[in-house]
C-alpha positions in Angstrom: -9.6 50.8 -62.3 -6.6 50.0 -60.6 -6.5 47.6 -57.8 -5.0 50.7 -55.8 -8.1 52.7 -56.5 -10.1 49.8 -55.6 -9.1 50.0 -52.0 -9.4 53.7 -52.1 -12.8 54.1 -53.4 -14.1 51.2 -50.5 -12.5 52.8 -47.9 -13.8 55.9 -48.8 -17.1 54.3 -48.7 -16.4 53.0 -45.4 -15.8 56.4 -44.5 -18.5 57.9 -45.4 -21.0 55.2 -43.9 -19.2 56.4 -40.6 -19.7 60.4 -41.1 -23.9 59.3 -41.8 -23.7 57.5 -38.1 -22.0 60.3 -36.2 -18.7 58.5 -36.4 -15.5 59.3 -37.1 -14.1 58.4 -40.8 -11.6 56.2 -39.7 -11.0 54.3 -36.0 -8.9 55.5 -33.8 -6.8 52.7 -33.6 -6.7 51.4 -36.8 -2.6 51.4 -37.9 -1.7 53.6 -41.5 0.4 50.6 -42.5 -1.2 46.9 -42.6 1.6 44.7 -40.6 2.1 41.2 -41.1 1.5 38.8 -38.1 4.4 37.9 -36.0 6.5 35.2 -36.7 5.3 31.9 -34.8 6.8 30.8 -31.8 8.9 27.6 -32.7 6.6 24.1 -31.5 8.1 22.3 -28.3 9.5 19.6 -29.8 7.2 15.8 -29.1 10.0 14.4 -27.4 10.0 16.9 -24.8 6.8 17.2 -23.8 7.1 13.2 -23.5 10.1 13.3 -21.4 8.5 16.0 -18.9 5.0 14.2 -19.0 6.9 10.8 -17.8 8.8 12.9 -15.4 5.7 13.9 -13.8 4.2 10.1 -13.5 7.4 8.9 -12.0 7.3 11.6 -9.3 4.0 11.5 -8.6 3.9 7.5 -8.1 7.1 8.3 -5.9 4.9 10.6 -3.8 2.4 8.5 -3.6 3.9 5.2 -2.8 6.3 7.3 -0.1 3.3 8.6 1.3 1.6 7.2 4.4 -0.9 5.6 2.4 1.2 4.0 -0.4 2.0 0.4 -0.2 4.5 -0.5 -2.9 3.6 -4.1 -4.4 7.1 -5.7 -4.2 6.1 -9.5 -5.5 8.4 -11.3 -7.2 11.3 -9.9 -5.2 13.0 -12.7 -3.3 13.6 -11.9 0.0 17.1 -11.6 1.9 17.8 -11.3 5.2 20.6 -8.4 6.6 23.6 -9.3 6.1 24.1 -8.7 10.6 20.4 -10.5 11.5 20.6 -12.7 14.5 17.8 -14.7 15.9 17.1 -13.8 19.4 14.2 -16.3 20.4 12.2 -18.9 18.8 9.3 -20.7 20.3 8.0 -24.4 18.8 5.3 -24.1 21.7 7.1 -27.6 22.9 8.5 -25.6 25.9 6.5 -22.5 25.3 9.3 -19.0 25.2 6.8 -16.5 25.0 3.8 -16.0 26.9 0.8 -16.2 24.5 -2.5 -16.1 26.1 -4.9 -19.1 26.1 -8.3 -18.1 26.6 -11.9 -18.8 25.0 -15.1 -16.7 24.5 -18.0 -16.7 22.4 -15.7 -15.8 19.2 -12.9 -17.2 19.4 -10.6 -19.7 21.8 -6.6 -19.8 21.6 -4.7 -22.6 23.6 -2.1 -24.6 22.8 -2.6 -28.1 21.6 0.4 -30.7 22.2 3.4 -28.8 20.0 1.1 -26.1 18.2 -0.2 -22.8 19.2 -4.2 -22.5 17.8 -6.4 -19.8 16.9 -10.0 -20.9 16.6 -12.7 -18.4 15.1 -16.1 -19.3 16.3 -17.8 -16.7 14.9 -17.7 -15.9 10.9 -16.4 -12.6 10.5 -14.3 -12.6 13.7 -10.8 -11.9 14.6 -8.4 -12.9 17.3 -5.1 -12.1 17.6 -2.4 -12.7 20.8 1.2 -9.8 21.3 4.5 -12.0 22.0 4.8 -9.4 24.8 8.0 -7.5 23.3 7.1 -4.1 22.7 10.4 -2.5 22.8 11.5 -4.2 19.4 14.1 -2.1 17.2 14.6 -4.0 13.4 13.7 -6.9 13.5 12.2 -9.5 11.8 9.1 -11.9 12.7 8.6 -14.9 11.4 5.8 -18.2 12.0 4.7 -21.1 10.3 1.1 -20.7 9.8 -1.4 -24.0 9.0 -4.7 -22.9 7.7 -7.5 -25.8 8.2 -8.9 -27.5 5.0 -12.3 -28.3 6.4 -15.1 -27.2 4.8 -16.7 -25.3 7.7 -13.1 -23.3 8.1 -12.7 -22.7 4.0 -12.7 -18.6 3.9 -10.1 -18.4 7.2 -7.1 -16.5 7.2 -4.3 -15.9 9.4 -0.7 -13.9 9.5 0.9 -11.3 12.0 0.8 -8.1 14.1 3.3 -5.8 14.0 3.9 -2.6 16.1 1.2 -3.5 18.6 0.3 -0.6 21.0 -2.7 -1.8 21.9 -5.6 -3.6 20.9 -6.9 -0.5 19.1 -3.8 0.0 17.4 -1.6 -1.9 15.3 -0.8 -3.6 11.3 -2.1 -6.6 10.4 -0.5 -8.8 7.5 -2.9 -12.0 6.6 -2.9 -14.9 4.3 -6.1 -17.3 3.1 -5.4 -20.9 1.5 -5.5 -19.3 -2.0 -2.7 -17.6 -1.2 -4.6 -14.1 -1.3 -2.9 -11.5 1.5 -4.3 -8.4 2.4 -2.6 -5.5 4.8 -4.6 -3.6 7.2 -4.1 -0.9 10.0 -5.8 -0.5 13.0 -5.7 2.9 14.6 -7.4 4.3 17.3 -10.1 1.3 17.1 -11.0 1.6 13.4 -9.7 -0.5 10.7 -8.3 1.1 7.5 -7.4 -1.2 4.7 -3.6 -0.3 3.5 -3.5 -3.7 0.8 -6.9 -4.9 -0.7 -6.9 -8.8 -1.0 -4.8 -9.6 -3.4 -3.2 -13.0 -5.3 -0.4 -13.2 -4.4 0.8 -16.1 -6.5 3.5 -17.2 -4.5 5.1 -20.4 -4.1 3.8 -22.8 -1.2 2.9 -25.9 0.5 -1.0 -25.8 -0.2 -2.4 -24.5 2.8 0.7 -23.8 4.9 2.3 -20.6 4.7 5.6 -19.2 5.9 4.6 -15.4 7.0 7.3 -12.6 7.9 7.2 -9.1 8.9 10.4 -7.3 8.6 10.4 -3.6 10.3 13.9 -1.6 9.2 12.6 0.9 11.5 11.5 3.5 8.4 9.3 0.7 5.9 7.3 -2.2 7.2 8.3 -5.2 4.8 5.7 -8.3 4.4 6.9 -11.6 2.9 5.2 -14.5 2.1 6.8 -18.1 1.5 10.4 -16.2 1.1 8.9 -13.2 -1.2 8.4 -9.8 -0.2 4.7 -9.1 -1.4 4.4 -5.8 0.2 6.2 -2.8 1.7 4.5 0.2 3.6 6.9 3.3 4.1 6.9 5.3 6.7 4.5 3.6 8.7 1.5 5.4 11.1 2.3 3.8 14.2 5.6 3.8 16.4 7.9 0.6 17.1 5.9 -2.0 19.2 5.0 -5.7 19.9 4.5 -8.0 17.6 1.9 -11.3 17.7 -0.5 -13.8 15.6 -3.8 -13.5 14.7 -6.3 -15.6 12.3 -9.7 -14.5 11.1 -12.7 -15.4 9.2 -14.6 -13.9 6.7 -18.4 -13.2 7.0 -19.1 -17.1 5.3 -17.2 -19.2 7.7 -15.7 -20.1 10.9 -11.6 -20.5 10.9 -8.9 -22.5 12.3 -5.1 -21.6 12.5 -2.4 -23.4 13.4 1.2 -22.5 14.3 4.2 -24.6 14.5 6.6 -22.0 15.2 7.7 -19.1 15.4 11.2 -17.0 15.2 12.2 -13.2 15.9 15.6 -12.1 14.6 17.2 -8.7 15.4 19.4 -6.4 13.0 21.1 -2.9 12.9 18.2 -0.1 12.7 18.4 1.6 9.0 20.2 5.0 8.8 
């Protein structure tokens, strides 16, 4: 038998199965001619689907690090001032310029002592921090030599800058330990919200005395440290404002900060 009457005789049998169930010999549907399967859709080549899947990262991290909650990690860039700064005031706390508070309580006490301005934390896990009391600041940068205290009792202080103060319950805060770890917070509306974890920053220094800046463009909030922009924050949450010190401890010790100067320098606001 033929391979042709093969097929016949089993579909024949097939048919006939069908008739003894009450079916119909053949299926409706079932196509006179067998077709081949179409032709297959050429593969996107590898290097496309790499090329649109790096895309993707580059725009998301874009998003991201645009967004209000993006800080982009700038360390290792070396830090240059506009080309049209000018410094406007600076303050050795010899003949005081600006009016920083002193006052004590049980946390904390700021005074100033001979040519420095001091921040004492008397309470671990406290923070104090004193506005300049020039809130209507356009670009600008801020700038203050910090001195950290070595003693044992003060070891886990920190210290740094405000910038666009409102209030007490709003504002940034840019902070420094000994080790050279920084860490960026905001303050809004009375609760703290941590824009940098700490983080080394491996910078170069003097030990335990730090050179900390804020520069606001008016569109990114730029922190350096030592001469190096560690961190950037675009598109910041708050509106222009003051801009002050402040020095804190963490929960395992008291903390001391000491500031020799400080400078504020004015530039062109960014298009």
């Amino acid at each position: 038998m033929s391979k042709a009457e093969d097929h016949s005789t089993v579909l024949e049998e097939r048919a006939r199965k069908r008739e003894s169930i009450g079916l119909s010999p053949h299926r409706p549907t079932a196509k006179a001619v067998v077709q081949s399967p179409p032709d297959a859709k050429p593969a996107v080549p590898a290097w496309v689907i790499t090329l649109l899947v790096t895309a993707f990262i580059v725009v998301a991290w874009r998003v991201w690090d645009m967004s209000p909650f993006g800080a982009n990690t700038a360390e290792g860039e070396k830090f240059t001032p506009h080309a049209e700064e000018r410094l406007i005031a600076r303050d050795d706390f010899s003949d005081p310029y600006f009016p920083l508070p002193a006052r004590a309580d049980s946390e904390s006490e700021l005074s100033h002592m001979g040519d420095l301005y001091q921040v004492r934390i008397k309470r671990a896990g406290a923070l104090a921090w004193a506005a300049l009391g020039v809130p209507n600041l356009g670009a600008y940068r801020f700038e203050a030599d910090l001195r950290l205290a070595a003693q044992p009792e003060y070891a886990w202080g920190y210290g740094g800058l405000i910038a666009r103060y409102q209030n007490d319950d709003n504002f940034y805060l840019f902070v420094v330990d000994k080790s050279g770890n920084f860490q960026v917070q905001l303050r809004q509306d009375g609760a703290w919200r941590t824009v940098r974890a700490w983080t080394q920053s491996n910078t170069p220094s003097e030990g335990s005395r730090r050179r900390v800046s804020v520069v606001d463009d008016g569109a990114v909030l730029h922190f350096v440290l030592d001469g190096w922009v560690v961190d950037r924050v675009q598109e910041p949450q708050l509106p222009g404002g003051d801009v002050g010190l402040a020095v804190g401890a963490r929960s395992q010790s008291e903390a001391k900060g000491l500031f020799d100067w400080v400078a504020l320098y004015e530039f062109p606001l960014s298009d």
